[in-house]
C-alpha positions, 0 to 999 in steps of 0.5 A: 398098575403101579403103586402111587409115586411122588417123585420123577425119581422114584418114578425113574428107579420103579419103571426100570426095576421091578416094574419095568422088569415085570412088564416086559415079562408079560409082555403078551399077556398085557398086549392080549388083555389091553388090545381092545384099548388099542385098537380105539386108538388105532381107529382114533388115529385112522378116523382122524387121517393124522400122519404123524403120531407120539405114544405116551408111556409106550411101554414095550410098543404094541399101540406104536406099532400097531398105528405104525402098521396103519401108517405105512410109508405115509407117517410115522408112529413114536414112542416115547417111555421112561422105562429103559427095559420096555424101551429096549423091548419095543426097538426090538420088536419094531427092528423084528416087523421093520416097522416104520416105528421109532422111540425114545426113552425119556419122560414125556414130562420134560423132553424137548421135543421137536416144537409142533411135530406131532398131529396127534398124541395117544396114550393107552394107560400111559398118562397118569404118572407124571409128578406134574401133570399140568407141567407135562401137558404143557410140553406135549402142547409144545410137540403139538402142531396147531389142531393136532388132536389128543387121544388117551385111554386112562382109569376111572376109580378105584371102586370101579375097576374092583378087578384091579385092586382084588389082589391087594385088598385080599393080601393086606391082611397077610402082608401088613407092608403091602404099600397103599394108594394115595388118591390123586398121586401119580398111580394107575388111578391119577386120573379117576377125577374127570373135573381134575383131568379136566383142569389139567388140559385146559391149564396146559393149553388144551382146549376142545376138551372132551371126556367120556366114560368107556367100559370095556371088556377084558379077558385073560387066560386062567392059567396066566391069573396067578402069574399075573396077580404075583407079578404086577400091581403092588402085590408084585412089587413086595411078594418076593420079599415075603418067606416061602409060607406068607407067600404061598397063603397070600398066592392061595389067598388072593387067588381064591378072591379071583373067583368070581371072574373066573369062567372056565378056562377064561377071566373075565371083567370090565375095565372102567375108563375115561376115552380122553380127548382133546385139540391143540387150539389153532392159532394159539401159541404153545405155553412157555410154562404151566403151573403145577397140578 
C-alpha cells in the first residue's frame, strides 16, 4: 500500500517515516485483515517440513512469528525489513512471546546473508519494493540452500483489487497532488505482471517456477474504515498536509466510495493475488550477480 518508488533511497526515507510510522500504528488492524495470507504461508512452511525460514519485508513481524510458534525449538524464523520503526516493533513482540524469532533491518536486496542458510523464503506482500528486483532475488538465491523453496503472496492488478485504490480515485479529484502509481515501479502492485514476475525468477536463479492466482476474502471493522483509508496508501501519506476543510470532504468523500463494502458492523472484499512459488535448483551454483529488472 505504498505509493510507486524509484530509488532505495526513497525507499529507505518512506518506510522509516511516514509510512513505516503508519504501519506500526495499525499494527492490529493490518495483522487482522492480512491474517488469511499468513496462515498460507504457515501451512506452506508446515507442509514443506523446512527449519530454517527468511521473511522478506517482515514488517512489524506477525508471519515471523507466527512460523516461529510453528517451529519450536526445532528451527528458526527471521525477518528481515528496511523499515526500522516495524523492526523495532517486531523484536518487541518477539522478546513479549519469547519467541525463537529473530530479525534484521536492512534490505533484502543488498544484505550479505550468510550463503545457503535458509530452506525457505516467504513473504506476505513484502516483495514488490525492490528498485532492482532481479538483483534481489539473485541475493536471496545466495541465502538460499540448494532446493530450498520460495513462497510469496503479492498483488495481482490494480483493476483487480478495486478495494485498494477506492480512497485515492475518490480523493483525486479533491487533492490535485494525490501522487499517482506508475505500472512496474516499486509499489503495491510491482508485481501484478505474472510474465514479469516470472523473468525475474528464472534470471535470478530460480527455477521450478510456479505462479497462481488467489483470491482471498478480507475483512475489517467498520469502525476501523476511516482510520484506515486516512492513514495508509497514498491518501495517508499527503491528507495531513490538506487544510482542515479539504480534509474533513476528502475524509466524508472517500468514505462515502467505501460503501459498497460495507455490511453492517464489517468491510468486506477480496483481495486479488498471486501465491508465487519457486525452488533453488539443486546442484546449481548461486549467481555472483543479476542484470537489472
Amino acid at each position: 500500500m505504498s505509493v510507486a518508488l524509484q530509488t532505495d533511497d526513497e525507499q529507505t526515507k518512506l518506510w522509516n517515516g511516514p509510512a513505516g510510522r503508519a504501519w506500526v500504528e495499525a499494527q492490529e488492524l493490518l495483522d487482522q485483515m492480512f491474517k488469511p495470507i499468513e496462515d498460507l504461508l504457515v501451512e506452506a512452511v508446515l507442509a514443506g517440513s523446512r527449519r530454517q525460514v527468511l521473511d522478506i519485508g517482515c514488517g512489524t513481524g506477525s508471519t515471523t512469528l507466527a512460523v516461529a510458534r510453528l517451529l519450536g525449538t526445532k528451527g528458526r524464523c527471521t525477518g528481515i525489513d528496511i523499515s526500522e520503526p516495524m523492526i523495532t516493533a517486531a523484536q518487541a513482540r518477539a522478546e513479549r512471546e519469547g519467541a525463537p524469532a529473530s530479525f534484521i533491518r536492512a534490505n533484502a536486496q543488498n544484505h550479505a546473508f550468510e550463503p545457503a542458510s535458509f530452506d525457505m523464503i516467504i513473504s506476505r506482500f513484502g516483495v514488490m519494493f525492490f528498485d532492482d528486483a532481479v538483483r534481489a532475488f539473485a541475493n536471496l538465491r545466495r541465502a538460499a540452500k540448494n532446493d530450498a523453496e520460495v513462497r510469496l503472496v503479492a498483488w495481482r492488478s490494480p483493476s483487480e483489487n478495486p478495494f485498494m485504490t477506492t480512497a485515492e480515485r475518490a480523493a483525486a479529484p479533491l487533492l490535485p497532488n494525490l501522487p499517482a502509481r506508475r505500472p512496474d515501479a516499486p509499489g503495491q502492485f510491482a508485481f501484478a505482471d505474472q510474465r514479469r514476475v516470472h523473468r525475474i525468477l528464472e534470471e535470478s536463479g530460480w527455477a521450478g517456477i510456479d505462479i497462481r492466482p488467489i483470491d482471498v476474502a478480507f475483512t475489517l471493522p467498520e469502525k476501523e474504515l476511516v482510520r484506515y483509508l486516512t492513514r495508509l496508501g497514498p491518501l495517508g501519506l499527503i491528507l495531513h498536509e490538506a487544510d482542515d476543510r479539504t480534509r474533513t470532504q476528502v475524509i466524508e468523500t472517500v468514505r462515502a466510495a467505501f460503501e459498497p463494502y460495507v455490511h453492517g458492523a464489517e468491510v468486506r472484499f477480496t483481495a486479488a493475488c498471486w501465491m508465487i512459488g519457486a525452488r533453488a535448483p539443486s546442484g546449481t551454483a548461486a549467481p555472483k550477480e543479476a542484470a537489472s529488472a
